[in-house]
Every structure is written in structure tokens, then in C-alpha cells.
N, C-alpha and C positions, 0 to 999 in steps of 0.2 A: 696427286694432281700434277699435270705436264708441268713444269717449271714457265716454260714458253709460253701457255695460257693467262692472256690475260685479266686480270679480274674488274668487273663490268661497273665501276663506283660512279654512282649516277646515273649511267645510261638505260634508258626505257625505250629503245628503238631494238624493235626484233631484227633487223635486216641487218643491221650495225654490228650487232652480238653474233649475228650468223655468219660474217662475212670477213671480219675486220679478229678474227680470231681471241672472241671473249672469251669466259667461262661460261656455259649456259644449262642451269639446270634445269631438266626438261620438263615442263609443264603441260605439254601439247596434248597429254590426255585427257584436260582440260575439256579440248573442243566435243571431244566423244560424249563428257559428261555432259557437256550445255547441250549437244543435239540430242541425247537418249531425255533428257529430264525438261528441257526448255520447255517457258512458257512466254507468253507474247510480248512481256517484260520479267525480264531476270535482273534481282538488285546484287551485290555483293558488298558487304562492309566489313569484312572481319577475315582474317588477323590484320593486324596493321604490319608494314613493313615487309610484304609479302609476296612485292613483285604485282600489283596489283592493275596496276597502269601499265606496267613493261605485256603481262596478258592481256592487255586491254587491245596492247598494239600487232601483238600475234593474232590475234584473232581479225583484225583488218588485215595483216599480210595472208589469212589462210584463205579468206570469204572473199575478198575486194578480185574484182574483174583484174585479170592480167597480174595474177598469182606467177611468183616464182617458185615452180616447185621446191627449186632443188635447196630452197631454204629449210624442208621440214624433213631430208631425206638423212634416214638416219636416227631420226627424233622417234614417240611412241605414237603419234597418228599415222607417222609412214606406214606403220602397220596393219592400218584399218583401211585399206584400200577401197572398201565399200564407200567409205565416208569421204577420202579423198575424193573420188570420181563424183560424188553425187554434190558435193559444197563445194572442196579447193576452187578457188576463182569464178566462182557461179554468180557470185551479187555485185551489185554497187553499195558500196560501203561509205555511209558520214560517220565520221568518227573526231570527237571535238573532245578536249579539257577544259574544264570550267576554273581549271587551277589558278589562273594569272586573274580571275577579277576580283580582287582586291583593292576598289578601290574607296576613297574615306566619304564619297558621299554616294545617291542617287545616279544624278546623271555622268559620274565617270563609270558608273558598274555599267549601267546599261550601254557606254562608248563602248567598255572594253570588252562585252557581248558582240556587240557588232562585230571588232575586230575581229574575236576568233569565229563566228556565224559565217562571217562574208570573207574570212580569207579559206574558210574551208567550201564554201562555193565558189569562189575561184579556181578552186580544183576542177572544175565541172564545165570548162569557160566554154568546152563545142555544145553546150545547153543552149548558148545565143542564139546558135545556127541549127538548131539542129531540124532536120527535116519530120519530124516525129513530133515535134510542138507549134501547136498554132501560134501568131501572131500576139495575143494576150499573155500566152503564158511564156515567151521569150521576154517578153514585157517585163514579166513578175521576176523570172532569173535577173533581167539588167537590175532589179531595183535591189537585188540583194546584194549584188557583186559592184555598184554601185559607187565610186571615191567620193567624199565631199570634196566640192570643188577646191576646198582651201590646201590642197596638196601636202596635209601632214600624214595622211597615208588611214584617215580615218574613213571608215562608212555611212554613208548617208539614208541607209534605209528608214522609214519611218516607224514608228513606237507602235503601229498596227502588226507591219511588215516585220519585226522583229520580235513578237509574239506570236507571230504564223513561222517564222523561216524553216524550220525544223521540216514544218509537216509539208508547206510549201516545196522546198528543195528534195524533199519524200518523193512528193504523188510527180515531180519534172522528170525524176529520174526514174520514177518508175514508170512512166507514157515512152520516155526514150529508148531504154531497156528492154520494154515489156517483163520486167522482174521485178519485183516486189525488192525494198530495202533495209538493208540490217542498218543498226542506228547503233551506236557505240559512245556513252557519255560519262569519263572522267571525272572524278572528286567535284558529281554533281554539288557538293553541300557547301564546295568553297564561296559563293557568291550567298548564303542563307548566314554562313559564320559569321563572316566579313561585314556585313549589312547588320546583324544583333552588335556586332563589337562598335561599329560606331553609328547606330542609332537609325536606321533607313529601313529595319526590319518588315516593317508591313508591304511598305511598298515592293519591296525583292520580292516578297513570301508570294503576291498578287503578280508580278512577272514570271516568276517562277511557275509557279502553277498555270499558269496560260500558256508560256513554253511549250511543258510537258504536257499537259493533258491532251493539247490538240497535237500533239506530235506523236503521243502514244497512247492514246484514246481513241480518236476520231482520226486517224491517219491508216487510212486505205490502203495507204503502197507502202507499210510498214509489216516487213518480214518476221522480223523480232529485235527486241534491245535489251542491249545490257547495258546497266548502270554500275556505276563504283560508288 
């Protein structure tokens, strides 16, 4: 190995390891395999410690609208040209970690839901304006992206609206796009652990499954997802 290469201890940021001259061993073959064998939902749990989240975030930098190529030139999908031309930067991409909700009761898990739901709709802020959504559904983006007025940097959507946002922030971006969206969701299980260790387990179990199922069950403008 180059001496000069540096080795990537903690980082899960594709564009970082590409750029910023990590060590990266190449996984990109990855995406060949999800597109030949994908199904409407693809789960992965296993091996542990395997880079699992760091492919979580490659696969946003390959699909996500306004792809840089030249991050994968050189890698084993450069290869596959078919595949670049037909996905590289073709979709809108939501891509969340459910890593950070940890927290010891009820109503902080579903605060710290919000946080990451509504700061990754934040990503999406020309959804306000956009000339492709009527007046309601501009309505529905503000209620996600939404501050509580108390200025601690919390979201104020409502316990409806935070059981829809997934599918919600789906079907916005796909009226705006006219393309169908890839969903990308991180150590789904951490908010199910977290919730049995200190005792909230039914109620997670019951948001949780409302989440998901209307996100990737009955969501129209859902391309396909991958779960970890």
C-alpha cells in the first residue's frame, strides 16, 4: 500500500475517501449487484463491520441527481458503462441514519426522528417553491422542514406528519422530478434496540412500522430501498 494513503478510521463519507486521499477498497460492484438482483425493498444485515453505512453513502453519491462522476472513475462500475449512463445521477435520493436515536424515553426518540426526517428535507428547500407542486403540497414540505418556534434547532412536525414523512417527501419529489425515488435507511434497528433497553418498546415497534410500511408499501414514487 502507498505509504501517502491514508487509512479511512471512522469515516463513512464516499466523496471524503475519494477526494481527501483515503484508502478505498472498492465495493462499487456493489451497485451492479443491487441493479441485476433488486427488489422493491433490499434489506442487508450481515457481516458486521463491513463498511456497511460507508456503501450506504456510495450508493447516494452514484444514483442522487447531480452525481460527480469522476468519483467512481477508476473504481469497478466505471466499467459497466451500460449501467453508469442508465442510473449514475438519474434519481432523487433520501438517505437518513437512524443511528443517533438513542434516546432513554418515548418522546426524545421520536424528537430525535424529527431531527434527522426534517434536516434531511431540508435538503430539498426549492420543494417550497417549486413550480411542479400545488399550493397543498408546498403546505405538506413546510410542515416537515418546519423549526419549533423555541429555537433549539428542533422540528415541529406533527406525530401524523412524522409517520407519513418518508412517503410524504417520496410522492413531493417525485411530482417535482417526474422520477420515481430511491430511499436509503441506515441501522434501521437502532431506534427498536434503544426503545427494548429502556423500556418504550411497543410504542417504537408501532412508529416504526407506520414509518416504513407507508414509505415502502404504499409509496408510489418509491424506486426501490435499501435498508441496513
Amino acid at each position: 500500500m502507498n505509504q501517502n494513503v491514508k487509512l479511512p478510521i471512522g469515516i463513512e463519507n464516499f466523496e471524503k475517501m475519494r477526494t481527501e486521499g483515503f484508502y478505498y477498497i472498492d465495493k462499487t460492484g456493489f451497485i451492479k449487484e443491487l441493479l441485476e438482483n433488486w427488489g422493491e425493498v433490499n434489506l442487508f444485515t450481515r457481516p458486521r463491520r463491513f463498511g456497511k453505512s460507508l456503501n450506504m453513502n456510495m450508493l447516494r453519491y452514484f444514483f442522487e441527481y447531480g452525481c460527480n462522476g469522476e468519483l467512481f472513475e477508476g473504481l469497478e462500475i466505471s466499467r459497466e458503462p451500460g449501467y453508469c449512463e442508465k442510473y449514475m445521477g438519474k434519481f432523487p435520493v433520501i438517505s437518513i441514519t437512524l443511528k443517533g436515536v438513542s434516546a432513554m424515553d418515548f418522546t426524545g426518540a421520536k424528537a430525535m426522528l424529527r431531527i434527522i426526517i426534517g434536516n434531511e428535507a431540508l435538503r430539498f428547500h426549492f420543494l417550497s417553491e417549486s413550480p411542479k407542486l400545488d399550493d397543498g403540497e408546498k403546505e405538506s414540505y413546510r410542515q416537515l422542514a418546519a423549526l419549533d418556534p423555541s429555537g433549539r434547532q428542533k422540528f415541529s412536525m406533527s406525530d401524523d406528519m412524522l409517520a407519513d414523512s418518508l412517503r410524504t417527501l417520496s410522492n413531493l419529489l417525485r411530482k417535482h422530478y417526474d422520477q420515481n425515488v430511491i430511499l436509503l435507511i441506515d441501522e434501521y434497528d437502532v431506534p427498536l434496540d434503544k426503545a427494548q433497553h429502556y423500556g418504550y418498546y411497543d410504542e417504537m415497534v408501532a412508529l416504526i412500522r407506520n414509518l416504513f410500511s407507508r414509505a415502502l408499501n404504499t409509496n408510489d414514487g418509491l424506486q426501490f430501498a435499501v435498508l441496513t
